[in-house]
C-alpha positions as CSV (number, residue, x, y, z in Angstrom):
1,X,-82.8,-28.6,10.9
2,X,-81.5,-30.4,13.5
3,X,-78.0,-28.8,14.8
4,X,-75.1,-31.2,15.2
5,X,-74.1,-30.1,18.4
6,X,-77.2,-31.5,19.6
7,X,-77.0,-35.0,18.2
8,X,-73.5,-35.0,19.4
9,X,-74.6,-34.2,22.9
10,X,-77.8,-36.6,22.6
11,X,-75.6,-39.5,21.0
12,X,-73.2,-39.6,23.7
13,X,-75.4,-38.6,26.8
14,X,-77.7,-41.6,25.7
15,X,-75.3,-43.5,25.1
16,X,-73.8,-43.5,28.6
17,X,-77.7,-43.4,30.1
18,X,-77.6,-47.2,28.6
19,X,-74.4,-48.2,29.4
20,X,-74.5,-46.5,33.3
21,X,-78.1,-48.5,33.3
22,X,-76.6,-52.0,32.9
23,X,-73.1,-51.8,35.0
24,X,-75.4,-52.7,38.8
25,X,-77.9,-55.2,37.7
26,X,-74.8,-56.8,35.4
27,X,-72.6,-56.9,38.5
28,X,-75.4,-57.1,41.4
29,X,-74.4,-60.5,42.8
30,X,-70.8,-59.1,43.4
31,X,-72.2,-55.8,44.3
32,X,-74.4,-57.6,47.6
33,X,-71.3,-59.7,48.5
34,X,-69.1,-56.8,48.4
35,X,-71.4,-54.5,50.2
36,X,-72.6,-57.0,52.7
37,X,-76.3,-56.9,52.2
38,X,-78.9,-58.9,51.9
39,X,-81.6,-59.1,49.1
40,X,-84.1,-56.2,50.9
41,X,-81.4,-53.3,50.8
42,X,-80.5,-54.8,47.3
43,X,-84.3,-54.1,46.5
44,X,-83.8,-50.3,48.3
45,X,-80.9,-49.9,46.2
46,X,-82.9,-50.5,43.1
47,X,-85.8,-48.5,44.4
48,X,-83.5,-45.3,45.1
49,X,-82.5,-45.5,41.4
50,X,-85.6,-45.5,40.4
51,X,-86.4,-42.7,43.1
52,X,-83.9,-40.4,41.6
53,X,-85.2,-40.9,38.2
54,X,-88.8,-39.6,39.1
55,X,-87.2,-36.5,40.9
56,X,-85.5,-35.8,38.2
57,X,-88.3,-36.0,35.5
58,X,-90.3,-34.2,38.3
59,X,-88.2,-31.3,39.0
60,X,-87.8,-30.7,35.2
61,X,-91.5,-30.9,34.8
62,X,-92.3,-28.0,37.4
63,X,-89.0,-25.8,36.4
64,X,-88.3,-26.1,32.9
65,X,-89.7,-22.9,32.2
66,X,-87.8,-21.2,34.8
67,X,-84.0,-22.8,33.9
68,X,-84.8,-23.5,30.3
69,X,-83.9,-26.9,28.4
70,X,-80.4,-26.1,28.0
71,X,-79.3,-25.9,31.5
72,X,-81.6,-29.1,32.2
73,X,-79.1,-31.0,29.4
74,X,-76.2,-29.7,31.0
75,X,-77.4,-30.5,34.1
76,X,-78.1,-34.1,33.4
77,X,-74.9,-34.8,32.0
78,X,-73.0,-33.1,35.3
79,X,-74.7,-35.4,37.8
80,X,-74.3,-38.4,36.0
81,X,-70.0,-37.6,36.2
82,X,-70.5,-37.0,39.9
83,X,-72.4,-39.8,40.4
84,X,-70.6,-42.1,38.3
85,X,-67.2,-40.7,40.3
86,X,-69.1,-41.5,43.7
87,X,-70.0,-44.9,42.6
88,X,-66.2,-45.4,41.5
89,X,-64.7,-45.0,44.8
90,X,-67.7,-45.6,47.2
91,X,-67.4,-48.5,49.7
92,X,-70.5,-48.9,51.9
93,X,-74.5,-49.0,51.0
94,X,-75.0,-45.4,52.3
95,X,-72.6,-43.7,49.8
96,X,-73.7,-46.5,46.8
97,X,-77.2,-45.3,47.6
98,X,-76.3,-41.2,47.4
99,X,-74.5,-42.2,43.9
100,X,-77.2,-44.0,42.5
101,X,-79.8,-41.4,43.3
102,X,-77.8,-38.5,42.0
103,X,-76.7,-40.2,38.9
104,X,-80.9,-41.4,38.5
105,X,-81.5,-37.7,38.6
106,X,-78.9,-37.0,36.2
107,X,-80.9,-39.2,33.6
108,X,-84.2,-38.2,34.1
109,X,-83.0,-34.9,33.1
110,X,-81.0,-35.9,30.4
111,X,-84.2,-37.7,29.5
112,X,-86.0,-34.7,29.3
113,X,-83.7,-32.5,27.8
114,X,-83.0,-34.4,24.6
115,X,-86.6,-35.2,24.1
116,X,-87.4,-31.7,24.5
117,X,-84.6,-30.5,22.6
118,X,-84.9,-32.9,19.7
119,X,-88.6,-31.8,19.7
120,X,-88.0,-28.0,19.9
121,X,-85.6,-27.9,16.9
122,X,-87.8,-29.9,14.4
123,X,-90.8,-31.5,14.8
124,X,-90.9,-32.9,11.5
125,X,-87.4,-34.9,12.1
126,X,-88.1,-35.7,15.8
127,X,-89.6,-39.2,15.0
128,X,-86.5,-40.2,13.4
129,X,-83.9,-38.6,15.6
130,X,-85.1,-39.9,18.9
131,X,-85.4,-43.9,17.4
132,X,-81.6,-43.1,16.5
133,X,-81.3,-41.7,20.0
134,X,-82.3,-44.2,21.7
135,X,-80.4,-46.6,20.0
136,X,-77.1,-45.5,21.3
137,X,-79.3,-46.1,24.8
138,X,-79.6,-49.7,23.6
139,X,-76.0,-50.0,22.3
140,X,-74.9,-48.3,25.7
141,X,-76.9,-51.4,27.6
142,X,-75.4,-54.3,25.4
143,X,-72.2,-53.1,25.7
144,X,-72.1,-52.0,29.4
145,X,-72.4,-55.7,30.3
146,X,-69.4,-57.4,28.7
147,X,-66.9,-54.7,30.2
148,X,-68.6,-55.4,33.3
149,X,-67.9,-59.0,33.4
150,X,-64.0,-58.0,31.8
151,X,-63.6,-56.0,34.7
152,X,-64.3,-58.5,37.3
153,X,-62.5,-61.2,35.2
154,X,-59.3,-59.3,34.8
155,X,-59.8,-58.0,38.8
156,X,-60.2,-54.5,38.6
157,X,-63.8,-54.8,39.8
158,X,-67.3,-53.3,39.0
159,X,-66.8,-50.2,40.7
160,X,-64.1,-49.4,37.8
161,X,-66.7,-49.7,35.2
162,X,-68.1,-46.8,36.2
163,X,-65.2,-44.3,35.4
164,X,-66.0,-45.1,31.4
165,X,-69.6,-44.3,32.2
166,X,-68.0,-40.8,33.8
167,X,-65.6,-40.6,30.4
168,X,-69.1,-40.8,28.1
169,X,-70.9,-38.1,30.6
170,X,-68.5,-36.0,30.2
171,X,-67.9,-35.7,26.7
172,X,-71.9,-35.2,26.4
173,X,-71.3,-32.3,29.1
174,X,-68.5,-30.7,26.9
175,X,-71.0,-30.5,24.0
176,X,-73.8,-29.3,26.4
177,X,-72.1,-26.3,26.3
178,X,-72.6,-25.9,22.5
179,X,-76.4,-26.1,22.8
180,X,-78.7,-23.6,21.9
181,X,-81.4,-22.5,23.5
182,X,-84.9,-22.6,22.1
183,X,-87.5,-20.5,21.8
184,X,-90.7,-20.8,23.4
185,X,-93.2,-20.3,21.4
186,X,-95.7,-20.1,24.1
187,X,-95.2,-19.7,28.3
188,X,-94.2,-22.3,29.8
189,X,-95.9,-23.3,32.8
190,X,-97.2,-26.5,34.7
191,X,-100.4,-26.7,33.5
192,X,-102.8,-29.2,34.8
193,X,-105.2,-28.5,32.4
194,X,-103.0,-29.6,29.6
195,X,-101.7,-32.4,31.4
196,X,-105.3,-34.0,32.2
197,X,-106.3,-33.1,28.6
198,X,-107.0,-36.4,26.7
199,X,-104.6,-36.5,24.0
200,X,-101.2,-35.9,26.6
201,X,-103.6,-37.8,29.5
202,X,-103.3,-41.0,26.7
203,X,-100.0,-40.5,25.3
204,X,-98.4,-40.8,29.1
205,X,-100.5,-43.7,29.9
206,X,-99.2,-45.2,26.7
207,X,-95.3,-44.6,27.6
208,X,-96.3,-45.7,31.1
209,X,-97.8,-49.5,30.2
210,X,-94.8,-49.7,27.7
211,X,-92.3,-49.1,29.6
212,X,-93.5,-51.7,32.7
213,X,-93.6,-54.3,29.8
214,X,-90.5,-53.4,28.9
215,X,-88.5,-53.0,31.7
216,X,-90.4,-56.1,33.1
217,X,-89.1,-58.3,29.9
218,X,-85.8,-57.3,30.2
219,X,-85.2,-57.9,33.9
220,X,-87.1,-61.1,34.3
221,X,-86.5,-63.0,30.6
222,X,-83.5,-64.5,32.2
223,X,-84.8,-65.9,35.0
224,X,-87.9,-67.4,33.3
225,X,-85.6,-69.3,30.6
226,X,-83.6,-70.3,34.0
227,X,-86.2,-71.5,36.2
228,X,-88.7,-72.0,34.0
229,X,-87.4,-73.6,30.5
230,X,-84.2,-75.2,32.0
231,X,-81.4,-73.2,30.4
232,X,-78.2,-72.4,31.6
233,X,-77.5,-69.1,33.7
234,X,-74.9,-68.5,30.9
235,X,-77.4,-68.8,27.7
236,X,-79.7,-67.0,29.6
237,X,-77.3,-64.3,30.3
238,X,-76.3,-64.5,26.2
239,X,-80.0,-63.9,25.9
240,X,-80.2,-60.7,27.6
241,X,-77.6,-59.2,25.4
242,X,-79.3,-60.8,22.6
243,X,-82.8,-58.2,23.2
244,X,-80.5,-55.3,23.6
245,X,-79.0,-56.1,20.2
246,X,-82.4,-56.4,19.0
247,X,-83.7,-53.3,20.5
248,X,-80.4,-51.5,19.1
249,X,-81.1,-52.8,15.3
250,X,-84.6,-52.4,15.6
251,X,-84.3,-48.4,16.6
252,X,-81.8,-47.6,14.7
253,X,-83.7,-49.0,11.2
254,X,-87.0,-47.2,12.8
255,X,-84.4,-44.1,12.2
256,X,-85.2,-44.1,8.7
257,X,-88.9,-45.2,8.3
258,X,-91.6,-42.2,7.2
259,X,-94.4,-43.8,8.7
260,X,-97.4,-42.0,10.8
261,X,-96.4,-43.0,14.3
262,X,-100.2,-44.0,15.7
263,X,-100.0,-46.5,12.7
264,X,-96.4,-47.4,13.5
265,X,-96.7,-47.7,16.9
266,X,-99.8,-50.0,16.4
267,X,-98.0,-52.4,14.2
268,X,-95.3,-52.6,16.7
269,X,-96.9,-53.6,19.5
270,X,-99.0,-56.5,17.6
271,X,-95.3,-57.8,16.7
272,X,-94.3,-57.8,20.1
273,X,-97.0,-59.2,21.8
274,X,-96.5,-62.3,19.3
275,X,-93.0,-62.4,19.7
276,X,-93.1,-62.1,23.9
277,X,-95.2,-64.7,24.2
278,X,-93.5,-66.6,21.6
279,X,-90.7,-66.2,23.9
280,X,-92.5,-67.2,26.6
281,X,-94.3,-70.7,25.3
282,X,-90.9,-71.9,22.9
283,X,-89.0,-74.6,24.3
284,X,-86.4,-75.2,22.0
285,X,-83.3,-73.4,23.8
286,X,-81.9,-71.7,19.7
287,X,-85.4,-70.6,19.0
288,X,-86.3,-68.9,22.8
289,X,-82.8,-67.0,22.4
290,X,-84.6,-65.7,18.4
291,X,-87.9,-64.7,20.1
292,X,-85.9,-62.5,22.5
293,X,-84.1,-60.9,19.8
294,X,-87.3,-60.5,17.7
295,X,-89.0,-59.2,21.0
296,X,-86.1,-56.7,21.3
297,X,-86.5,-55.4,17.8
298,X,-89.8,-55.3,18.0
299,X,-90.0,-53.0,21.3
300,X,-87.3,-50.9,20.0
301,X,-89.3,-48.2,18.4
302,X,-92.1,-48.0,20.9
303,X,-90.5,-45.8,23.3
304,X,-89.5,-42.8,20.6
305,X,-92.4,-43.1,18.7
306,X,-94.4,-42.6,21.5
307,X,-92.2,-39.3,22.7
308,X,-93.0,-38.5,19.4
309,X,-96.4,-38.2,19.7
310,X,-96.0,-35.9,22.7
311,X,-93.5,-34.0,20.7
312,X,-96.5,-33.2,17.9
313,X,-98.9,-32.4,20.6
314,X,-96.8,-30.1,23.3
315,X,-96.5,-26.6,21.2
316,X,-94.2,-24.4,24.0
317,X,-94.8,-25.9,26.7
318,X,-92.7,-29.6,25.3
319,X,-90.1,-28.7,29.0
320,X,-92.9,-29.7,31.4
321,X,-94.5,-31.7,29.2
322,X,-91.7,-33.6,28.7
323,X,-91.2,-33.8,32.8
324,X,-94.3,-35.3,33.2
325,X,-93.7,-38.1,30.2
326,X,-90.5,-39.2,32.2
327,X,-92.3,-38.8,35.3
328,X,-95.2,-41.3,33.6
329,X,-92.3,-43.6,32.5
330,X,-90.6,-44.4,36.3
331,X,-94.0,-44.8,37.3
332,X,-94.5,-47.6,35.1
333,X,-90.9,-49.2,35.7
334,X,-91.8,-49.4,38.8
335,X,-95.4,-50.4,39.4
336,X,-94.3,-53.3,36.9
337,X,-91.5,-55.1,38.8
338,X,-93.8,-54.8,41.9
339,X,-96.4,-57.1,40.2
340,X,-94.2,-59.4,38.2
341,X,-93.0,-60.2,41.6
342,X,-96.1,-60.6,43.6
343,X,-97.8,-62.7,41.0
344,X,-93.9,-64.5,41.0
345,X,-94.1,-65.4,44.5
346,X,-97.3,-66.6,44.4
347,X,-97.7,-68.4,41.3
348,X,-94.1,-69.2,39.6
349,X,-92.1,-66.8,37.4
350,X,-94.2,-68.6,34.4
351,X,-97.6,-66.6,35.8
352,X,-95.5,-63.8,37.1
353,X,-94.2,-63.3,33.2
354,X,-97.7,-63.6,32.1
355,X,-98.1,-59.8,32.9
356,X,-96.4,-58.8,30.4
357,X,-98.4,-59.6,27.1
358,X,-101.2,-58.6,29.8
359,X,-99.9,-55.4,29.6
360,X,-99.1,-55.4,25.7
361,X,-102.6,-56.1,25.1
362,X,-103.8,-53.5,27.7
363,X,-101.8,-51.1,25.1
364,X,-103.2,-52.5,21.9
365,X,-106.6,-52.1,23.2
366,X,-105.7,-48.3,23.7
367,X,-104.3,-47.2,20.3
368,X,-107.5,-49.0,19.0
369,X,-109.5,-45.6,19.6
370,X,-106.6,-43.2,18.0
371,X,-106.5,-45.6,14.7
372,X,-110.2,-45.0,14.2
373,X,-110.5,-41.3,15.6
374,X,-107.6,-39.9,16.8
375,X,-107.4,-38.0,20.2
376,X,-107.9,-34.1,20.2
């Protein structure tokens, strides 16, 4: 039985992991004006986020057997305030840079937390907890957007977003306080052995391609039905909501489904490589706009049922375990908007999006083997 307290705190600190994630890419036009820089320290900006997030997932993965889960929640939840705060009244690169790592850090271990948590406290339920989860994630991102442009329209700026993003961190960190501790049933320890074994060695290559597919759609959709189908910058910003609707319909229905996750995850990932490059080949401005919704509900699940697979497999050690997945899943964000762009600037964003039903396929071909087999 999973304890209220703990949904609380997951609901809200996931919520305002998705809605923190979308307030700088929404605003980063305004954000390189106002800070005076150029598209390179834009990129660094973006990189440092991304930084944090490893170090976060890494420092949980090597001491979450010496602070215990319930200090990493906490923990998570307290430098995402800070952060958020420092982003709210910082005025130059150097402090926007310190904020974003801190509050990057903050999320890897909230991250980490919840899917260890979720997965200490009941297995059996973890599947459909985490989908539900991570749809406040997804409602946090479509959301996060709209305030973002109110903001600016109204004249209170960007930076003010980022006090509601504080408001939802902290309420998560009041109920961190209710958590309870679990109990390991065996020591926790980093364990290479374990890590390298095949069945958590697949499982974190399999959250790794999925989220660089992921992350990739999401952040170069709108430029492809730009530059590459003709629409306009506002459609294609209508579209970008549009998958984060999908993603939060499509996780929250995965909520309720009893299904084995390898078979799940399998069916999933056929629907979304048909419906990216749907996306990807459709003209017609109507129907692009339904293939990224269909896309978004179709990648929804992918990300929780995977942790759920790791969640089945981790016994005691799920803390560093855990770590490691989040440390798998920066990895992948990042080596994937590295080689969308190369193959971008060398081809056209048409070739450049052709990675990611490369990548899709690359992960059917892997669950393959665990339909017929399994991994032990």
């Amino acid at each position: 039985m999973i304890s209220k307290d703990l949904k609380l705190y997951s609901y809200f600190a996931f919520f305002a992991f998705g809605f923190f994630v979308m307030i700088l890419s929404s605003a980063f036009p305004k954000v390189l004006t106002d800070l005076s820089i150029d598209y390179l320290h834009g990129g660094y900006l973006l990189i440092i986020g991304t930084a944090g997030y490893v170090v976060g997932s890494l420092l949980c993965a090597i001491f979450a057997h010496i602070t215990g889960l319930k200090r990493i929640a906490m923990a998570g939840a307290f430098f995402m305030i800070i952060g958020a705060i420092m982003f709210a009244f910082s005025d130059n690169f150097f402090e926007i840079a310190m904020a974003d790592m801190l509050a990057n850090v903050g999320a890897g271990f909230i991250e980490v937390g919840v899917g260890s948590l979720v997965g200490s406290e009941a297995k059996e339920m973890a599947s459909n907890l985490l989908n539900r989860v991570n749809s406040l994630f997804a409602l946090g991102a479509l959301i996060s957007p709209f305030l973002v442009s109110a903001f600016m329209k109204i004249g209170f700026g960007w930076r003010a977003v980022y006090l509601f993003e504080a408001l939802f961190a902290l309420i998560a960190f009041v109920f961190s306080f209710r958590l309870k501790e679990p109990k390991m049933v065996e020591e926790e320890k980093l364990n290479l052995k374990l890590i390298f074994s095949p069945s958590i060695l697949v499982i974190n290559i399999l959250i790794m391609i999925y989220v660089g597919y992921e992350v990739g759609y999401s952040s170069w959709i709108s430029t492809l039905l730009v530059r590459g189908h003709g629409m306009s910058i506002t459609m294609a910003a209508i579209s970008s909501s549009v998958f984060w609707m999908g993603m939060f319909v499509g996780r929250y229905a995965a909520s309720f489904l009893k299904i084995k996750e390898e078979i799940w995850l399998f069916a999933i990932v056929v629907s979304s490589l048909i419906s990216a490059v749907a996306s990807m080949l459709t003209l017609n401005i109507w129907l692009s706009i339904i293939f990224v919704f269909l896309s978004g509900l179709s990648f929804a699940s992918t990300y929780p049922t995977i942790q759920a697979m790791l969640v089945n497999r981790a016994g005691g050690r799920i803390g560093n375990l855990m770590g490691i997945f989040v440390l798998f899943v920066g990895v992948g964000a990042s080596i994937s908007q590295w080689l969308i762009g190369q193959v971008a600037n060398v081809g056209g964003i048409f070739w450049g999006f052709v990675v990611i039903p490369l990548l899709i396929v690359l992960e059917m071909m892997m669950i393959i083997p665990i339909l017929k087999k399994g991994v032990r």
